[in-house]
C-alpha positions as CSV (number, residue, x, y, z in Angstrom):
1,X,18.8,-12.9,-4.8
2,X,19.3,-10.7,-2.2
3,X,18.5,-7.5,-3.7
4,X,14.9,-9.4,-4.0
5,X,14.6,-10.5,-0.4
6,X,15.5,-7.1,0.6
7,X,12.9,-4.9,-1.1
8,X,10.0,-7.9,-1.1
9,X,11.0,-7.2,3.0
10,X,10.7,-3.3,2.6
11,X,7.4,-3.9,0.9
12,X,6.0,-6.2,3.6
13,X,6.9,-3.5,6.1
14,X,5.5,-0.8,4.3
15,X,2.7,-2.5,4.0
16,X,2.1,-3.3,7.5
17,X,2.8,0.5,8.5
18,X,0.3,1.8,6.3
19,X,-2.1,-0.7,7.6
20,X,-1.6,0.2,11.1
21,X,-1.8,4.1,10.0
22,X,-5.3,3.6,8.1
23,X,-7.1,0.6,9.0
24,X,-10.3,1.6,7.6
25,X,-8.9,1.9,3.9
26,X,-6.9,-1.2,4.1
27,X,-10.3,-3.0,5.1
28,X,-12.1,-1.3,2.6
29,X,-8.9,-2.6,0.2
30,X,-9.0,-6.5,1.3
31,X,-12.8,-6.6,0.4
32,X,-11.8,-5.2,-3.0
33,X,-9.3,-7.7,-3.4
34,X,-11.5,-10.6,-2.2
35,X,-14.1,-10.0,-5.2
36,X,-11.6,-9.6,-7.8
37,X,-10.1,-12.8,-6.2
38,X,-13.6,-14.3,-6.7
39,X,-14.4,-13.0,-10.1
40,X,-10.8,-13.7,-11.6
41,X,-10.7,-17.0,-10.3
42,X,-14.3,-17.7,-11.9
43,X,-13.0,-16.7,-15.0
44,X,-10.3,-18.6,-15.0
45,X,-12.1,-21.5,-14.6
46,X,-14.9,-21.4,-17.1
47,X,-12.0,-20.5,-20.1
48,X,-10.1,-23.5,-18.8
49,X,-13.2,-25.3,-19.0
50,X,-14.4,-23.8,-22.7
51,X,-10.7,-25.4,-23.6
52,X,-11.7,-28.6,-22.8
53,X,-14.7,-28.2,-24.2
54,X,-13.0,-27.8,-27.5
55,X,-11.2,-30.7,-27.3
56,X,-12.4,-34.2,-28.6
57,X,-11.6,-35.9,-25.8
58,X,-15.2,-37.4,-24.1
59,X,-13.3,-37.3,-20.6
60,X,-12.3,-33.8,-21.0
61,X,-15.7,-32.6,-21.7
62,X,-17.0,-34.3,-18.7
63,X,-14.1,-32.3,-16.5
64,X,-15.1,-29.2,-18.7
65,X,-19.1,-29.6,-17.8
66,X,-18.7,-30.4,-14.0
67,X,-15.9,-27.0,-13.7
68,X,-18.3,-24.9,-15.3
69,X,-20.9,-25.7,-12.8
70,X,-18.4,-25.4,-9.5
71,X,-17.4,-22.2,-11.7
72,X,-21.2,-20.4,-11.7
73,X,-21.8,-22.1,-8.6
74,X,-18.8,-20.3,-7.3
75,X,-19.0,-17.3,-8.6
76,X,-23.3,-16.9,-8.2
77,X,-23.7,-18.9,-4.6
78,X,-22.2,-18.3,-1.4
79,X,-22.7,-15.6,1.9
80,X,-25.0,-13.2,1.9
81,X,-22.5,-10.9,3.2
82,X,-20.0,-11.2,1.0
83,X,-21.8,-11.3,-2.2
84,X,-20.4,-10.3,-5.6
85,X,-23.2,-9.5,-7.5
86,X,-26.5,-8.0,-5.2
């Protein structure tokens, strides 16, 4: 447990030193990670959804129909600025 605590803390502050040292990569890094935030979490969604889907449960196929919507609407709508696809 401690051996954990110790290197996740070694992590976080070699983390934070590069950041400091090259600001404009890490920026250029977070936006990276935002989209494949974005996209993953999209994707996640519309298989969960495609589950339900499969099931025979009328309920469940609701659920499924509404995530898939918030899931394209999530994934196609938002920002200008911080669009996934252009």
């Amino acid at each position: 447990m401690l051996y954990e605590l110790v290197l996740a803390g070694f992590a976080i502050v070699l983390t934070w030193l590069w950041v400091r040292k090259n600001p404009e990569t890490a920026e250029r890094t977070y936006g990276w990670l935002e989209r494949s935030r974005k996209v993953t979490g999209s994707i996640i969604v519309i298989l969960l959804a495609f589950t339900f889907l499969q099931s025979g449960v009328v309920l469940l196929q609701v659920v499924a129909i509404v995530m898939l919507i918030l899931g394209a609407l999530y994934f196609f709508v938002e920002r200008p600025d911080q669009r996934v696809i252009s």
